[in-house]
DOLUM-517832 format. One record per residue (C-alpha): residue number from 0; residue in one letter; x, y, z. Coordinates in steps of 0.1 Angstrom, whole numbers. Example, Ala and Ser with C-alpha at 12.3 -4.5 7.8 and 13.67 -1.06 7.14 Angstrom:
BEGIN
{rec 0; A; {123; -45; 78}}
{rec 1; S; {137; -11; 71}}
end
This chain:
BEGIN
{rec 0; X; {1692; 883; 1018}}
{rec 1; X; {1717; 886; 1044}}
{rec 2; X; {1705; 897; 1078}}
{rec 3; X; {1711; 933; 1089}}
{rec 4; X; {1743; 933; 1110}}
{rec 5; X; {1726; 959; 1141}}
{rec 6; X; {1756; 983; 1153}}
{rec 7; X; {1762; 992; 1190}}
{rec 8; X; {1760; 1029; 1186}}
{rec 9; X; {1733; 1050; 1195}}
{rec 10; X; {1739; 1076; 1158}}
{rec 11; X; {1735; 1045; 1139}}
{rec 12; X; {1703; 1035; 1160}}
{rec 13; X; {1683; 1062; 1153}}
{rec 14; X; {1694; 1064; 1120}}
{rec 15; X; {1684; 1033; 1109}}
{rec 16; X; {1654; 1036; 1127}}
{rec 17; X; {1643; 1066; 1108}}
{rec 18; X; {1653; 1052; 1073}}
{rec 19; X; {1635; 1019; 1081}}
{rec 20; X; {1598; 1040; 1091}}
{rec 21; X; {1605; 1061; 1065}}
{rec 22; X; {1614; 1038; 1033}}
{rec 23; X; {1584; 1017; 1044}}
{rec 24; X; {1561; 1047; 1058}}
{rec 25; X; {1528; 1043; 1039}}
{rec 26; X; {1526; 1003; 1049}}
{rec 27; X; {1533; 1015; 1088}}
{rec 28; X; {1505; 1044; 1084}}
{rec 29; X; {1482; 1016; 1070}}
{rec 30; X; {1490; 994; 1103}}
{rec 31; X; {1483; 1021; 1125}}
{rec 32; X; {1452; 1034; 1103}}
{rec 33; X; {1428; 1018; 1125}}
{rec 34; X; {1444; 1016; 1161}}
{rec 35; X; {1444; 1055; 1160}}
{rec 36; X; {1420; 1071; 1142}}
{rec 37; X; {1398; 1042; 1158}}
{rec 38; X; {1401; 1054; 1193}}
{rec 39; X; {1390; 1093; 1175}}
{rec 40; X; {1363; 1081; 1159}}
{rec 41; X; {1351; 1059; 1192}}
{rec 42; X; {1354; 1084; 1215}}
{rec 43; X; {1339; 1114; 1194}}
{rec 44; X; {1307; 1087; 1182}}
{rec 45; X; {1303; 1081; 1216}}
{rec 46; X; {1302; 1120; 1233}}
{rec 47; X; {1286; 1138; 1198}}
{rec 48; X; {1259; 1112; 1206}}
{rec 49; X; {1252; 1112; 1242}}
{rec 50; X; {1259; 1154; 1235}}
{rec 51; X; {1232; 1157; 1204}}
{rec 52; X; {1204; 1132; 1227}}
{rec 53; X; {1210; 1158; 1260}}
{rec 54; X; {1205; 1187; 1239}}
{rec 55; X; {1168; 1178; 1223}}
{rec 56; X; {1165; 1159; 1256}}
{rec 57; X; {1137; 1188; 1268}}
{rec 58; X; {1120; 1187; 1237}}
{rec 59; X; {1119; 1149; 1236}}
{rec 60; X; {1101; 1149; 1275}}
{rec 61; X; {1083; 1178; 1259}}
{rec 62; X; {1065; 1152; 1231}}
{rec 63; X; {1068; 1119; 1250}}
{rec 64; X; {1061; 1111; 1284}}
{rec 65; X; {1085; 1077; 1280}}
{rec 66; X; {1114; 1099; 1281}}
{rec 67; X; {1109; 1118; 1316}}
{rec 68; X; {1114; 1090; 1333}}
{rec 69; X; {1151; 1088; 1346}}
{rec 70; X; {1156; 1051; 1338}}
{rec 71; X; {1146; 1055; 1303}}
{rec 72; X; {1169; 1084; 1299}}
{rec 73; X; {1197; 1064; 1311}}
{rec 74; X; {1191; 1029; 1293}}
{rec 75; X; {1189; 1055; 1259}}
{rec 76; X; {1222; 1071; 1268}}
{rec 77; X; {1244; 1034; 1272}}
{rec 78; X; {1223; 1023; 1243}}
{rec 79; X; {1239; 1054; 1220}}
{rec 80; X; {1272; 1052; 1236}}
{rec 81; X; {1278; 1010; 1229}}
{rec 82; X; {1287; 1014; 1187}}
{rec 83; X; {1314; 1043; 1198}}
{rec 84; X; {1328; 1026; 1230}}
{rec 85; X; {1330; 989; 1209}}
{rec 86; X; {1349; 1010; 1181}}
{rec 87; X; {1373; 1025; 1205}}
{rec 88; X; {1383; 993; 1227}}
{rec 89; X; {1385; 975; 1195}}
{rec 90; X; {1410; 1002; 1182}}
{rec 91; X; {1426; 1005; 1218}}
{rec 92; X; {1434; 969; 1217}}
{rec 93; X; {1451; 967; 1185}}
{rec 94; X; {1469; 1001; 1194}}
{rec 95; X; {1483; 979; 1224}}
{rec 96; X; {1489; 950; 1205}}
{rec 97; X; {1514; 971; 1180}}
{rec 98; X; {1536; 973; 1209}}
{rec 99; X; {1548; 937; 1206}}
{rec 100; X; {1538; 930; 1172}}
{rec 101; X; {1560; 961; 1157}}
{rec 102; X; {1593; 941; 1173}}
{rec 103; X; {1583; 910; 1152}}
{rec 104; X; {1579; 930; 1124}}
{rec 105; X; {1615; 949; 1126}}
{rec 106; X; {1630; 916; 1132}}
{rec 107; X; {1617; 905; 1101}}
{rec 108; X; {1628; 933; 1086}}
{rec 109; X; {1663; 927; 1094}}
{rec 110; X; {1658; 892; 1082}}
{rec 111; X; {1642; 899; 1047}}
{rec 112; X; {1642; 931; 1040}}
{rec 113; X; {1604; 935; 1041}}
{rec 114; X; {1575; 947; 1058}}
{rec 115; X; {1552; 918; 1056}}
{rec 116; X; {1518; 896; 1068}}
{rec 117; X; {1511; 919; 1097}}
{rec 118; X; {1482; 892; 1109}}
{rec 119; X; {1516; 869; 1116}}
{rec 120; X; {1532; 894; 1138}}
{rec 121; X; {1501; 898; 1158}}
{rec 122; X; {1499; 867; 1165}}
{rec 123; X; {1533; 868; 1183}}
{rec 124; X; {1513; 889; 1208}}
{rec 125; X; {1476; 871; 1206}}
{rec 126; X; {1489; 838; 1211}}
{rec 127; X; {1499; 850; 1243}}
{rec 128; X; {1471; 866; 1253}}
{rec 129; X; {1470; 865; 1293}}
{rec 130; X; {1511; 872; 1292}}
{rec 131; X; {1507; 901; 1278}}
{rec 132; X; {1478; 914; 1294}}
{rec 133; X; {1499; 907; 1324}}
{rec 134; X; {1529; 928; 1313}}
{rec 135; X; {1504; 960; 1304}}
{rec 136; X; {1489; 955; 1343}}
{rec 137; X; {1521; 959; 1354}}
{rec 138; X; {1534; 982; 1334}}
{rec 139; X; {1500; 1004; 1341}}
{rec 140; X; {1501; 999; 1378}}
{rec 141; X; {1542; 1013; 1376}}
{rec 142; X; {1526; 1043; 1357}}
{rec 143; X; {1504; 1049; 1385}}
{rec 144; X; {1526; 1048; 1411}}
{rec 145; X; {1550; 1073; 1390}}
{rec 146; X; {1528; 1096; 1388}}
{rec 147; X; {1525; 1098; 1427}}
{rec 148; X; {1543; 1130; 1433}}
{rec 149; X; {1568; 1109; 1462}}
{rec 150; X; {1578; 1093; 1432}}
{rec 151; X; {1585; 1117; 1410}}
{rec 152; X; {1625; 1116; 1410}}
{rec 153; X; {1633; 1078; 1417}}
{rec 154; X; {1602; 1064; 1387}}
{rec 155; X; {1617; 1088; 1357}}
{rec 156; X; {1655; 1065; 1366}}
{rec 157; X; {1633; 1031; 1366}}
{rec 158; X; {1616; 1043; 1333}}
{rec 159; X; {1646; 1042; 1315}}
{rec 160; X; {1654; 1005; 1331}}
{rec 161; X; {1621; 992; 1319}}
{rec 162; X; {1618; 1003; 1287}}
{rec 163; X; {1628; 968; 1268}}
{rec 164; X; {1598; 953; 1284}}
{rec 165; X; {1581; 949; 1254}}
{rec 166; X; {1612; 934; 1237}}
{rec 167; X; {1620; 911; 1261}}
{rec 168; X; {1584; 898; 1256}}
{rec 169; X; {1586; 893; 1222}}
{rec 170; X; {1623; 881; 1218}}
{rec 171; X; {1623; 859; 1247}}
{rec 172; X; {1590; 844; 1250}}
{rec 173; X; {1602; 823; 1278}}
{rec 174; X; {1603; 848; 1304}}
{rec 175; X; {1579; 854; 1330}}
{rec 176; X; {1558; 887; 1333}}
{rec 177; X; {1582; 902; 1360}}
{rec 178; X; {1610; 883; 1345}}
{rec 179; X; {1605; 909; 1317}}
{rec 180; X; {1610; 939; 1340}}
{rec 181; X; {1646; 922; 1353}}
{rec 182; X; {1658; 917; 1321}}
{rec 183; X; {1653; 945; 1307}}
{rec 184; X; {1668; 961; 1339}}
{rec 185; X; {1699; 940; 1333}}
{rec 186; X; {1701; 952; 1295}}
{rec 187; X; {1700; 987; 1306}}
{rec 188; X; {1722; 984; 1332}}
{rec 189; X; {1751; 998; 1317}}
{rec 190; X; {1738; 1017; 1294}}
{rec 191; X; {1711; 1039; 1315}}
{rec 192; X; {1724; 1077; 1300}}
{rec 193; X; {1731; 1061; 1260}}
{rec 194; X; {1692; 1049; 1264}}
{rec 195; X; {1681; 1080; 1282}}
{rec 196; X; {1699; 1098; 1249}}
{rec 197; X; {1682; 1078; 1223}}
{rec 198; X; {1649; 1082; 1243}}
{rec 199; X; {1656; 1122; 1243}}
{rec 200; X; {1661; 1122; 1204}}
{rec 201; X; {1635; 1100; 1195}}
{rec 202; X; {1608; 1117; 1215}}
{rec 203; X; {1613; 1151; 1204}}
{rec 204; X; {1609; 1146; 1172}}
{rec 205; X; {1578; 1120; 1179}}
{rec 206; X; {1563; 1144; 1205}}
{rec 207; X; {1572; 1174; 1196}}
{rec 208; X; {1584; 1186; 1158}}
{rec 209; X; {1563; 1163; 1141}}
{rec 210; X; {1535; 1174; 1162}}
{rec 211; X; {1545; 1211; 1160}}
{rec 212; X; {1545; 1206; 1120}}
{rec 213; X; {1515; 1182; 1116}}
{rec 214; X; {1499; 1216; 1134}}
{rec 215; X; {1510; 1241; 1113}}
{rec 216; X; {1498; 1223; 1085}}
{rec 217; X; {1467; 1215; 1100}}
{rec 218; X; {1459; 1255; 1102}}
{rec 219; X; {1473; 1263; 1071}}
{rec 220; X; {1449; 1245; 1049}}
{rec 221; X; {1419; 1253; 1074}}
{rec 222; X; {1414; 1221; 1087}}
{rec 223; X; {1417; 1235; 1123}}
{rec 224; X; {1389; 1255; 1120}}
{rec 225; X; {1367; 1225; 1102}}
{rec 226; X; {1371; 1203; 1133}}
{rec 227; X; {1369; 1231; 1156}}
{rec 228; X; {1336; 1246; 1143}}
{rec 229; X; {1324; 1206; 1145}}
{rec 230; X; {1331; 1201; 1177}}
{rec 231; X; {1313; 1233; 1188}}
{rec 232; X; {1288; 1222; 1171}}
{rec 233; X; {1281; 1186; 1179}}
{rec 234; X; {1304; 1178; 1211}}
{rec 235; X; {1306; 1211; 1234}}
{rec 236; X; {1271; 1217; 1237}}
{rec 237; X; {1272; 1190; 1265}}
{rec 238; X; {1303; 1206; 1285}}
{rec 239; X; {1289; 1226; 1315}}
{rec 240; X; {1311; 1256; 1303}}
{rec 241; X; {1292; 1281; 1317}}
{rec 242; X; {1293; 1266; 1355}}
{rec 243; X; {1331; 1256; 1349}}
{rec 244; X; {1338; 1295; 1345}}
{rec 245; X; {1321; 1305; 1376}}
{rec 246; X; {1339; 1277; 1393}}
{rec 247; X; {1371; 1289; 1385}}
{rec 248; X; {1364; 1328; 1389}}
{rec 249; X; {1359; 1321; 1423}}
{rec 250; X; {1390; 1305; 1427}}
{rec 251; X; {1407; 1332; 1407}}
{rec 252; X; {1387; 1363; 1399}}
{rec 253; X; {1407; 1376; 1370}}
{rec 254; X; {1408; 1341; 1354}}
{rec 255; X; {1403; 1340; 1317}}
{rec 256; X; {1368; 1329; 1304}}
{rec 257; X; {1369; 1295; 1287}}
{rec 258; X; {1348; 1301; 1253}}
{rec 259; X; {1334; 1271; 1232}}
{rec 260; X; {1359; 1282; 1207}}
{rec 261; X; {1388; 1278; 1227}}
{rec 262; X; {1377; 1248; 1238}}
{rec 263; X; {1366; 1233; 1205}}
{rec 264; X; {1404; 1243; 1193}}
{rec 265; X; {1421; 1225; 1228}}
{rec 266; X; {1408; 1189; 1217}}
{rec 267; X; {1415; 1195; 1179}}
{rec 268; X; {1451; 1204; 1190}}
{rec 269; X; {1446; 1173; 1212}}
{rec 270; X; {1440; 1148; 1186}}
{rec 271; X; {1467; 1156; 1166}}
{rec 272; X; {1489; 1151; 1186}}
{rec 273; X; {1474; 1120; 1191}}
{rec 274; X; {1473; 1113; 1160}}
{rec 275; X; {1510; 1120; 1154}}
{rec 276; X; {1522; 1103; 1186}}
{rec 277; X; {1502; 1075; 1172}}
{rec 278; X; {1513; 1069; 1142}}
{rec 279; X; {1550; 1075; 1150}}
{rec 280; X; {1548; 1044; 1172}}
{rec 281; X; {1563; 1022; 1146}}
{rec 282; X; {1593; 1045; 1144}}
{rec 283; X; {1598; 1043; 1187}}
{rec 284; X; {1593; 1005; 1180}}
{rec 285; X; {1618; 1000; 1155}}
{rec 286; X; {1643; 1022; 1179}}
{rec 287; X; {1640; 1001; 1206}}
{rec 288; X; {1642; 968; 1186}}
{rec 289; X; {1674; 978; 1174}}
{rec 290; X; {1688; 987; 1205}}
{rec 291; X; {1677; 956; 1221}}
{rec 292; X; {1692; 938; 1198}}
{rec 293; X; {1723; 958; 1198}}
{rec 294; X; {1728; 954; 1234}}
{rec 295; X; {1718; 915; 1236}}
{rec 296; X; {1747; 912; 1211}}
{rec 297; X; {1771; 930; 1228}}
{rec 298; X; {1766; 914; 1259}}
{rec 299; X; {1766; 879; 1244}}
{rec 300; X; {1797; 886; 1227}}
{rec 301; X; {1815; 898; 1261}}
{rec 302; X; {1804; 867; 1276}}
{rec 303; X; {1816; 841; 1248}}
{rec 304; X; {1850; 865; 1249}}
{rec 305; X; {1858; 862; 1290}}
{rec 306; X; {1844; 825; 1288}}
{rec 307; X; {1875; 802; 1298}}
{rec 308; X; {1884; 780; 1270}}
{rec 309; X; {1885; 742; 1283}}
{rec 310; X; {1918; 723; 1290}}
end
């Protein structure tokens, strides 16, 4: 098959971003099955547990002596929390792993015309282990400066400039950690507001209408209030509601009471739009692949054109 001729315009790149997720939808869901839903299931094992063993915690000092003893109460509560936090830094791992690996996989795409031997493509980014827990430390300590309100004008501009890290990594395996960050400054350089575009498109529909519909349909067939009536169950018992309400009725005294319900609906709401955000990765992926690849062209082809010819 011949390989995918990838068109300098923004239209086409989120075009054929979406029919590439979509066509092959089911076998991207199955990718992201586990990095998602993992890092749910993790983190709700781990707080429904430590929540159910503080809530009979007075009857279990009641019947055994063992268990008023503050070490014991502690070793008990890591001891329930290990299977939940393994689960979720398992998951949390791959999720950061389908960064780089979903490049490899769109490349292929373009090459083949399939979606194939995901193992392969996470290799691209396993192999490389130390790199690319390297270009997540620096990418995390950016975040954490952005977020510093000083920054909050100037790191929004250098978001835009940065985001082909993850494809300079996996397309150019020779550069350095901060090398990344240069080149993909240089890719962007000229093409800061088509990028800020594509990135406007793309994440509304990833972060906000698929979310806003995956919600709808979560409360039309109930499944809103299934979780929700869970969680108030198993996982708010152990959140101080109560003493948060006084806390903030002194602050403000016509503050609206936080109820177990509302709460219980807040992290079902939550996780999906986790869960959404999640497993629309693939689709962000592919976008960016395309218009990394779109711009590498372009600029290769400018340079081969002003090149001198030689006497």
């Amino acid at each position: 098959m011949t390989k995918i001729k990838v068109e300098n315009n923004f239209v086409w790149i989120i075009l054929a971003a979406i029919r590439i997720y979509s066509t092959n939808f089911l076998k991207f869901c199955g990718y992201m099955l586990f990095p998602v839903l993992g890092q749910i299931v993790g983190i709700l094992l781990t707080f429904c547990l430590a929540g159910l063993f503080i809530v009979y915690l007075p009857d279990l000092q009641d019947k055994y002596e063992m268990f008023r003893d503050y070490a014991t109460v502690l070793l008990c509560l890591i001891v329930i929390t290990i299977p939940g936090l393994l689960i979720f830094c398992k998951a949390f791992w791959d999720y950061l792993v389908a960064y780089g690996a979903l490049n490899s996989i769109t490349d292929g795409f373009l090459s083949t015309g399939k979606i194939y031997d995901f193992p392969a493509h996470n290799a691209t980014v396993t192999t490389r282990f130390w790199k690319y827990l390297g270009l997540w430390f620096f990418y995390s300590l950016f975040v954490s400066i952005a977020i510093i309100p000083f920054f909050w004008v100037v790191a929004p501009i250098f978001f835009i400039y940065f985001i082909l890290i993850f494809q300079v990594f996996s397309f150019e395996p020779e550069t350095s950690v901060i090398g990344c960050f240069e080149r993909s400054f240089k890719i962007i350089r000229d093409n800061w507001f088509r990028t800020l575009l594509i990135m406007c498109v793309i994440g509304l529909f990833t972060h906000f209408l698929f979310v806003q519909g995956f919600s709808v349909i979560f409360d039309f067939v109930r499944l809103t209030k299934f979780f929700s009536s869970l969680l108030e169950e198993y996982l708010i018992p152990s959140i101080p509601i109560d003493a948060i309400n006084d806390i903030m009725l002194m602050v403000n005294p016509s503050f609206n009471l936080i109820t177990p319900t509302k709460v219980a609906e807040f992290f079902v709401y939550q996780i999906v739009q986790f869960i959404v955000i999640g497993f629309t990765l693939p689709l962000r992926s592919i976008t960016w692949t395309l218009w990394y690849q779109a711009l590498v062209e372009d600029k290769n082809n400018n340079v081969n054109i002003r090149k001198p010819k030689k006497a």
